[in-house]
C-alpha distance (Angstrom), angle and dihedral (degrees) to the residues before:
residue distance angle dihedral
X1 . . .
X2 3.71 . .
X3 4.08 121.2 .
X4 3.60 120.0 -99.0
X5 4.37 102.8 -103.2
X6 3.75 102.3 -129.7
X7 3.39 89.8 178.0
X8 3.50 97.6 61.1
X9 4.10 89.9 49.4
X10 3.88 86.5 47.6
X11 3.77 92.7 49.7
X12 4.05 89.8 45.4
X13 3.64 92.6 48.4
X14 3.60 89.1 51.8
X15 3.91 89.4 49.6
X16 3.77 98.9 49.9
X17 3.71 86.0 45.4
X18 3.58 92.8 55.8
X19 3.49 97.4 35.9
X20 3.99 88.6 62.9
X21 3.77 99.1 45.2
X22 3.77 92.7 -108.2
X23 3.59 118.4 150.0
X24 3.69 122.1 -140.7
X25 4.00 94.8 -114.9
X26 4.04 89.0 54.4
X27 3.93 88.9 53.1
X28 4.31 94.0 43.6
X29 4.32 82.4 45.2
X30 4.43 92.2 50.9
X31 4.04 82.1 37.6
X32 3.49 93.8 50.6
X33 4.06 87.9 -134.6
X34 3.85 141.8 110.1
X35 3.78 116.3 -71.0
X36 4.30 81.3 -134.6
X37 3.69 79.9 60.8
X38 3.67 101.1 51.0
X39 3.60 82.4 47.6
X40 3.74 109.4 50.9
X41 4.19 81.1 45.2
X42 3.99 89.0 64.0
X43 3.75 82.7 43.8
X44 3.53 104.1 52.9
X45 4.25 94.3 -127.1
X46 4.00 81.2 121.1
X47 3.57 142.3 35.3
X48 3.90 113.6 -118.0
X49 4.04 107.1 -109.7
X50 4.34 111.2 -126.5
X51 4.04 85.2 -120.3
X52 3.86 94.8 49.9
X53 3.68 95.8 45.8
X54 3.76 82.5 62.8
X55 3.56 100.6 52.3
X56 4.03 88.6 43.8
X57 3.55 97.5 52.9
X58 3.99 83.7 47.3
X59 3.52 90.3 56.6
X60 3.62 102.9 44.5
X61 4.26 93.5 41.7
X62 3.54 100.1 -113.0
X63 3.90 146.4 108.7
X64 3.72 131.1 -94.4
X65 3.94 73.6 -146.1
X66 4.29 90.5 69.0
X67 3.87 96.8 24.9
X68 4.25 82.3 66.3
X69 3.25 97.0 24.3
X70 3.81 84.3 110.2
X71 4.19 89.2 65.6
X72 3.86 88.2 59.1
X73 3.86 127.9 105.4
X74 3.82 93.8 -143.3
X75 3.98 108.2 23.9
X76 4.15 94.7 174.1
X77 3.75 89.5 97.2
X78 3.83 96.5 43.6
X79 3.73 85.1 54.1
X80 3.97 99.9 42.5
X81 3.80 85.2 55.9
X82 3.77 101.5 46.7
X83 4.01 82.8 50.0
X84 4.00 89.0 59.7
X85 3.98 99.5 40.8
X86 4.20 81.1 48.1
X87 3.76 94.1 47.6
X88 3.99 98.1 39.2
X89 4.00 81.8 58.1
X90 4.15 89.6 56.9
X91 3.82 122.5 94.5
X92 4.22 108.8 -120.5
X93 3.56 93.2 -100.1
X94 3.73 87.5 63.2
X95 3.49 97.8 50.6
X96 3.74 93.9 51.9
X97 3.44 85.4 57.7
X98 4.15 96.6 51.1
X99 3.64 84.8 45.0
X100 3.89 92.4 55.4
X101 4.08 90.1 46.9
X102 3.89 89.4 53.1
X103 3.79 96.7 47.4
X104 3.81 82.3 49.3
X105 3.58 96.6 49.1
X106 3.93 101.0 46.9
């Protein structure tokens, strides 16, 4: 059985974080943890508690499901629903515009 790579789930934490324009101290505040804590997740100098994971992934708008998805066998499903909980959240306009970039892509 191969280890769980906290790394990786410290390094996509950091991404998603980043990616939405979320600072570290608004992430440790919804977490209820230290911003040094936040920090040394992203940097792999600890491992990522089970209950904080939860309130992390609360605070940045995503699954536990996609934040691991990386640990997974088969990740296509992980994916395909993070892609629907991500779209439901954009307005119509949006999602006539995904909908024009995936015609375009196929």
């Amino acid at each position: 059985m191969k280890e769980i790579d906290f790394e990786k789930i410290g390094r996509k934490l950091k991404e998603i974080r980043i990616s939405k324009g979320l600072t570290q101290e608004y992430v440790a505040n919804v977490a209820d943890v230290n911003t040094s804590h936040i920090s040394n997740i992203e940097n792999n100098r600890v491992r990522i508690s089970l209950p904080t994971l939860v309130h992390v992934c609360n605070a940045l708008s995503v699954t536990i499901d996609y934040v691991l998805s990386d640990e997974y066998l088969d990740t296509s499903s992980v994916l395909d629903d993070e892609i629907l909980r991500q779209l439901q959240l954009c307005p119509v306009k949006t999602k006539k515009q995904i909908l024009q970039i995936i015609q375009i892509l196929q």
